[in-house]
C-alpha positions, 0 to 999 in steps of 0.5 A, spaced: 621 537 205 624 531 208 620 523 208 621 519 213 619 512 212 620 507 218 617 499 216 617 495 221 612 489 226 607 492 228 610 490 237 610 497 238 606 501 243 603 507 241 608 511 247 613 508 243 611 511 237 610 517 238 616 517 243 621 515 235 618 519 231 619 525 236 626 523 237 627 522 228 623 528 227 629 532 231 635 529 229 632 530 221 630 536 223 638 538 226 641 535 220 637 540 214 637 545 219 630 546 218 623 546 222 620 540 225 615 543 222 618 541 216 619 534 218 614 528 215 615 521 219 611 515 216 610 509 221 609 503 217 607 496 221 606 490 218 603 482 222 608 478 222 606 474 217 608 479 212 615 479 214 620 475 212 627 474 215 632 469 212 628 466 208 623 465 212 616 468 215 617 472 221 611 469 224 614 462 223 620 464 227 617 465 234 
């Protein structure tokens, strides 16, 4: 059923995961009306290197 992707830096904790996917999976899930069973949640973390924001790397910006 429905994916969710979220892509961001790696700066977050591990409570702080859960905690999102928790609070996404049941909005999604109150929005389909389905399970949250039903529900997938990908967390994709990325280093700072790998980001680029207004035309620069996000590791740079610091």
């Amino acid at each position: 059923m429905p994916v969710i992707t979220i892509a961001g830096n790696e700066n977050i904790s591990i409570e702080d995961k859960r905690e999102m996917v928790k609070k996404v999976s049941e909005t999604v899930a109150e929005a389909y009306g389905l399970p949250i069973e039903a529900i997938t949640v990908l967390v994709q973390a990325y280093k700072t290197d790998d980001i680029g924001v207004a035309g620069e790397l996000l590791s740079d910006r610091k």
